[in-house]
C-alpha positions as MATLAB code, in Angstrom:
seq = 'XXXXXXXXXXXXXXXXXXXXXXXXXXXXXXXXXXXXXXXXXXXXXXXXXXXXXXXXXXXXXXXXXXXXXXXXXXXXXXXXXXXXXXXXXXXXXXXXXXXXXXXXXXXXXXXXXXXXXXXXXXXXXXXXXXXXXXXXXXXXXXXXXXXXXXXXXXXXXXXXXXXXXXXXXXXXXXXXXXXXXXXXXXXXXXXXXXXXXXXXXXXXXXXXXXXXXXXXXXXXXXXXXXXXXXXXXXXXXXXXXXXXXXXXXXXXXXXXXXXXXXXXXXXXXXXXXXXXXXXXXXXXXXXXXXXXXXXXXXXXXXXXXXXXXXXXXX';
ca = [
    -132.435   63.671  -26.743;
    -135.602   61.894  -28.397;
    -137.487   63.813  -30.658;
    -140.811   62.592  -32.494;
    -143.975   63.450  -34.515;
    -147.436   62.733  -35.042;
    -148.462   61.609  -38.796;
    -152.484   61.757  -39.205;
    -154.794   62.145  -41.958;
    -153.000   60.215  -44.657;
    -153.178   56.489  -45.628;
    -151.146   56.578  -48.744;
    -148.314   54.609  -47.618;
    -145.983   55.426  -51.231;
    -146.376   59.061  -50.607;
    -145.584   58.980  -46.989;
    -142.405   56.611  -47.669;
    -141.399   58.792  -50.674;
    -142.414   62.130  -49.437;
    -143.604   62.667  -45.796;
    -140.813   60.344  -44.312;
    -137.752   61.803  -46.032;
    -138.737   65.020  -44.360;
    -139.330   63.737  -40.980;
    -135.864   61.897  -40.849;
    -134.403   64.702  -42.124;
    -135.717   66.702  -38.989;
    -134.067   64.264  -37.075;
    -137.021   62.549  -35.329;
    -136.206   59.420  -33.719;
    -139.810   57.892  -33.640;
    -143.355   58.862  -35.566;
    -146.488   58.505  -33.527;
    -149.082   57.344  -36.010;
    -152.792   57.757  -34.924;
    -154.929   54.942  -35.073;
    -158.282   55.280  -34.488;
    -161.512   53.152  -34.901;
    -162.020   54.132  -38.262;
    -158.397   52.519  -38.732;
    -159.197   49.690  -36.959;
    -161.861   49.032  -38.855;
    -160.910   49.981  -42.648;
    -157.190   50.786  -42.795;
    -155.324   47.698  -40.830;
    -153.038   46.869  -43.995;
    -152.718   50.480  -44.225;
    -151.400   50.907  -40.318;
    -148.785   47.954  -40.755;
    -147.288   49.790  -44.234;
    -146.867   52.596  -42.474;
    -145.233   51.350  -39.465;
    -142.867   48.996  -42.064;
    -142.083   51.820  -44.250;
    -141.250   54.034  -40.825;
    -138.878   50.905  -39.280;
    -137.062   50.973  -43.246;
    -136.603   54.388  -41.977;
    -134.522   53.412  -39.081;
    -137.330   55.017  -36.949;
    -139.376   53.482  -34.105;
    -143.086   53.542  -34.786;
    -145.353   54.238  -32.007;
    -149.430   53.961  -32.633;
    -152.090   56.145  -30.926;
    -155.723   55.196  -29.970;
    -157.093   57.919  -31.170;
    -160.366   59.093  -30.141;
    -161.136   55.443  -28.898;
    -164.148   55.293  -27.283;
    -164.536   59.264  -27.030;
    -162.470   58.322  -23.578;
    -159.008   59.065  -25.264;
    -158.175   62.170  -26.509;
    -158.815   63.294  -30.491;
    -160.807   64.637  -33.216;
    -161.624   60.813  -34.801;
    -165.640   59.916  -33.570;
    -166.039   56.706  -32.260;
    -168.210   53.813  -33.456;
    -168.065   52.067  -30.736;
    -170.493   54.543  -28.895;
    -172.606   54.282  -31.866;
    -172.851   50.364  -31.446;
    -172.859   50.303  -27.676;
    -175.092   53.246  -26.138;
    -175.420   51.050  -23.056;
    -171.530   51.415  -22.623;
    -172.104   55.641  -22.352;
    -171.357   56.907  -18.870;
    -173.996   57.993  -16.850;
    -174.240   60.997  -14.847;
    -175.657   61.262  -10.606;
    -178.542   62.544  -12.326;
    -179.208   60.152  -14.919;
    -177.380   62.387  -17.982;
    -176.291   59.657  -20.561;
    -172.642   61.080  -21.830;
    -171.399   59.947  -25.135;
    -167.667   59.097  -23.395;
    -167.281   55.090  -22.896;
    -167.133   54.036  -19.155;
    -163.708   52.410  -18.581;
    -165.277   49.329  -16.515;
    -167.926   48.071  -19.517;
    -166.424   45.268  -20.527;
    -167.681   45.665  -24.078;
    -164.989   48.907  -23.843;
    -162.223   47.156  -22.231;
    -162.309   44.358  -25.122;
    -162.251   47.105  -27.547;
    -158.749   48.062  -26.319;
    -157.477   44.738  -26.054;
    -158.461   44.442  -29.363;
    -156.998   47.694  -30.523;
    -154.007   46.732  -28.258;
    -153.283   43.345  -30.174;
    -154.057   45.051  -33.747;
    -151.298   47.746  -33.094;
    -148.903   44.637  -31.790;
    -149.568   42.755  -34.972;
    -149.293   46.056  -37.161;
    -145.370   45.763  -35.852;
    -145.363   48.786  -33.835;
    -142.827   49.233  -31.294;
    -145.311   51.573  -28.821;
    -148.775   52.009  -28.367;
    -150.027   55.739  -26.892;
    -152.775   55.952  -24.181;
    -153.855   59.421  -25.425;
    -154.733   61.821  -22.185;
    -157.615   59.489  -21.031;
    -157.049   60.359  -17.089;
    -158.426   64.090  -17.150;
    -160.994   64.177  -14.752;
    -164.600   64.450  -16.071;
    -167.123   66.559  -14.484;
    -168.983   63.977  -12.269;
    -168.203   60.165  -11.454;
    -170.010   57.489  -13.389;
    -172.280   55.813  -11.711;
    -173.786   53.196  -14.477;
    -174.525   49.278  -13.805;
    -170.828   48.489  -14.285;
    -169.410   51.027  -12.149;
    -171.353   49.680   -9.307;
    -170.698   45.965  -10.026;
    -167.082   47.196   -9.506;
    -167.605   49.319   -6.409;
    -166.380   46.103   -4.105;
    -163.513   45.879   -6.019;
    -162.446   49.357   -5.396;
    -163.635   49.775   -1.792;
    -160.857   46.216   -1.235;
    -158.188   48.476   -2.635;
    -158.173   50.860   -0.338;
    -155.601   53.274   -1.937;
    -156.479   56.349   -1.180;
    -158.018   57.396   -4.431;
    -161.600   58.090   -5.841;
    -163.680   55.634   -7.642;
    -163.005   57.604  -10.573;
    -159.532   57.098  -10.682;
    -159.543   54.098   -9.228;
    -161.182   52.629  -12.740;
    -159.204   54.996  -14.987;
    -156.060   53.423  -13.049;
    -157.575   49.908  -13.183;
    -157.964   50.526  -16.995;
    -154.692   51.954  -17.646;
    -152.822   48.750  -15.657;
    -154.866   46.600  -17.731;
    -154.324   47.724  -21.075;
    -150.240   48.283  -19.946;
    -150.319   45.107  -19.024;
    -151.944   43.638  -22.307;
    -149.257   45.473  -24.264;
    -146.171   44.681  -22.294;
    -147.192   41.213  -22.528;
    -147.214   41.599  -26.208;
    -144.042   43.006  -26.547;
    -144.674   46.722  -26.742;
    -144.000   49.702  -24.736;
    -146.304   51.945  -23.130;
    -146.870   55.855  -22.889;
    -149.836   57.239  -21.332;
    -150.775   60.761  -21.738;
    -151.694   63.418  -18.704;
    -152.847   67.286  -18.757;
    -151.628   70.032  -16.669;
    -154.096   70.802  -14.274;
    -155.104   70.443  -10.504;
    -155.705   66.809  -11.315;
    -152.130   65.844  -12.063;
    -151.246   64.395   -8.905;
    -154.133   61.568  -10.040;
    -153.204   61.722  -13.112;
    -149.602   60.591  -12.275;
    -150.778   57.931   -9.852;
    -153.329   56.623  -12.413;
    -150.997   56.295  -14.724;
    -148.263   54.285  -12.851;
    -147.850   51.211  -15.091;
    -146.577   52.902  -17.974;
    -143.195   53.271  -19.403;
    -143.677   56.474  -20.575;
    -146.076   59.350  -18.931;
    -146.652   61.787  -21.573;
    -147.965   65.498  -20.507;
    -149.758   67.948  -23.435;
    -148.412   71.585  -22.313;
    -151.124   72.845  -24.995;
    -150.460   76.293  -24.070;
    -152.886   77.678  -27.081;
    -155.243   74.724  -26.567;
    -155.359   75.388  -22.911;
    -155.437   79.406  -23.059;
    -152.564   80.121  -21.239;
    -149.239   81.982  -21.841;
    -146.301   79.886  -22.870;
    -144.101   80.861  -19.501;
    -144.552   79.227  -16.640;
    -147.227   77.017  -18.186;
    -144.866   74.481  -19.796;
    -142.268   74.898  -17.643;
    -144.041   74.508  -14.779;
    -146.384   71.134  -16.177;
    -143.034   70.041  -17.428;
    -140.716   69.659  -14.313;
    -144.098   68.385  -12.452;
    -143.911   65.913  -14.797;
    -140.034   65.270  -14.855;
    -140.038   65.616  -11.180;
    -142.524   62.246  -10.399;
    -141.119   60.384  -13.096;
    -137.657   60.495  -11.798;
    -139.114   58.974   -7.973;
    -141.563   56.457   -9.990;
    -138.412   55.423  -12.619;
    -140.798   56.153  -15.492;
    -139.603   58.401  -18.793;
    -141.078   61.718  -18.839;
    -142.207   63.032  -22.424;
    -143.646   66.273  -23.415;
    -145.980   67.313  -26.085;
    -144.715   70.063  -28.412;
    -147.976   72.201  -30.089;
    -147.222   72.825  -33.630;
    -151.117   73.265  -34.229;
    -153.400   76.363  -34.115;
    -150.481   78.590  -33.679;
    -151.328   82.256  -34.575;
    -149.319   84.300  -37.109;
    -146.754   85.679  -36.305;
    -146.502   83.268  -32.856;
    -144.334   80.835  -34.490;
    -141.629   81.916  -31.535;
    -143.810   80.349  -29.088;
    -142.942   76.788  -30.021;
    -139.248   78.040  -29.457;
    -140.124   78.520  -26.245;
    -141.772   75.988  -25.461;
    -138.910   73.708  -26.324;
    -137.086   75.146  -24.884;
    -138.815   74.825  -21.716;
    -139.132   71.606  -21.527;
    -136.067   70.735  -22.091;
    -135.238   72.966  -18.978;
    -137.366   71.323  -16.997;
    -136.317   68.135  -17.504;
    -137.668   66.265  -20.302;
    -135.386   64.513  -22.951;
    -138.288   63.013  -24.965;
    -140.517   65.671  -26.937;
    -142.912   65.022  -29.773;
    -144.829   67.550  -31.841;
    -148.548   67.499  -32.471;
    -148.187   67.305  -35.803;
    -146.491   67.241  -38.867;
    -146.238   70.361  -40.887;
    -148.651   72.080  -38.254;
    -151.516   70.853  -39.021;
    -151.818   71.892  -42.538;
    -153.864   68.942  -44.068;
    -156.719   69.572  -40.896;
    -158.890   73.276  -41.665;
    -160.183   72.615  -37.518;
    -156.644   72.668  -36.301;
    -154.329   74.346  -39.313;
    -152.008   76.749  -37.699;
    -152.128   79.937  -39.809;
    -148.682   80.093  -41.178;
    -148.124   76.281  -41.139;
    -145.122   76.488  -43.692;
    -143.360   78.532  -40.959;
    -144.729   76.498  -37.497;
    -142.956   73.668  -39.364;
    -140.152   75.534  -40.374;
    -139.973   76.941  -36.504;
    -140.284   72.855  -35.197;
    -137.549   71.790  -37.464;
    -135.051   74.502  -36.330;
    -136.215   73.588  -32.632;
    -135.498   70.085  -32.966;
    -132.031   70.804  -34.732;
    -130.849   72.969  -31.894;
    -131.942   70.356  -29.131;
    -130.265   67.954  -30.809;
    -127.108   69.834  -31.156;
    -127.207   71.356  -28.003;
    -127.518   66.965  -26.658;
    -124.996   66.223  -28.862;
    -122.670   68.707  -26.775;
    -122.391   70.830  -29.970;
];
């Protein structure tokens, strides 16, 4: 059994090495999934490489996320880059400019090879493609998109242009970071768009799925289960590692049992490798603070003890 966390809104390196990481070894996490977002990129490089040193001391592998990249990947972190490049904003059928960047603008796809070789030289041993393959609400159709329409139409494999380029993206950038030595997890939502989600999202090591029940609205049972073994199910034909997201955030009082359940869940549908969004619940974010975050923590760390034991054949 793998177990792992997300560490965000910090970038004091002694107090997470003296303070935060004790605790999340002592949870027995095998990995921390550190968010790294444009702001990052930008302003807290040196930062990002401390962090992912003072997690290998650890004896924990150090995966990096591109958060809120482009306002294409998922999370709360805005993006300059849409700032900089409005040209690189998808465009709509009917001419709507949407502040998400348009996966075949090459101006974006640097960006992520950028980001890509920043989290290799930061040391990390992973880089997270967060949930960038759920479907948007109309095709792009912007100068790029039709400069690649040839391109697609020579495929000829059976999906839409739309996830054609998402695919195309997610090869590329999988590509870039195998070649640098990393491994690669690419996130997916439940939904009627899995099945494209999955096939977009081929080229990774790892296919990651966000069970959000309380992000998503919906009940803890079958939702996770159910996304779960979908999951589990595909990864086992396409020899990829499935990985589930446990929520720790926005959990109502008195709800902490949920996140029982939901590991539970997963773990009977198939998945070996769960991670919690985030540490201690959310506390340090007011937009995402569960209400009794002391106890959602609390609730994780028991979760993660009894999946470990109960792997261990204890």
């Amino acid at each position: 059994m793998k177990l792992g966390v997300t560490y965000l809104g910090n970038r004091f390196v002694r107090h997470y090495a003296e303070r935060d990481l004790p605790e999340i070894v002592e949870t027995g996490c095998d990995y921390v999934v550190h968010t790294f977002s444009e702001y990052d990129l930008a302003f807290h490089s040196g930062e990002i490489g401390a962090l992912v040193g003072a997690t290998h001391e650890a004896g924990l592998e150090a995966w990096l996320d591109c958060w809120g990249l482009g306002g294409l990947f998922a999370g709360e972190a805005f993006s300059d880059f849409l700032l900089q490049h409005p040209e690189a904003w998808q465009v709509r059928p009917d001419g709507e400019r949407v502040p998400v960047a348009c996966p075949n603008v090459p101006a974006f796809r640097e960006l992520l090879r950028t980001w890509i070789e920043a989290a290799a030289g930061a040391g990390a041993d992973a880089v997270f493609f967060d949930d960038p393959l759920a479907p948007a609400e109309a095709a792009c159709v912007c100068h790029d998109c039709r400069e690649a329409q040839p391109a697609f139409l020579e495929a000829q494999d059976g999906r839409t242009f739309q996830q054609w380029s998402l695919g195309r993206l997610m090869e590329d950038a999988c590509d870039s970071a195998r070649g640098l030595g990393l491994r690669t997890a690419v996130g997916v939502l439940p939904g009627s768009g899995l099945p494209e989600q999955l096939a977009a999202a081929r080229a990774a090591d790892v296919i990651a799925v966000s069970p959000l029940w309380r992000a998503h609205g919906q009940p803890v049972s079958p939702y996770v289960y159910d996304a779960c073994a979908a999951v589990a199910a595909a990864c086992h034909d396409s020899r990829q590692e499935p990985m589930a997201w446990l929520q720790a955030f926005s959990i109502p009082a008195n709800r902490e049992n949920e996140i029982t359940q939901a590991a539970e869940a997963m773990v009977a549908a198939g998945i070996a490798n769960v991670s919690t969004w985030c540490y201690r619940a959310g506390e340090q974010m007011t937009a995402i603070r569960s209400e009794q975050p002391q106890l959602a923590w609390e609730t994780v760390v028991a979760a993660y003890r009894s999946l470990k034991a109960a792997s261990a054949g204890g």
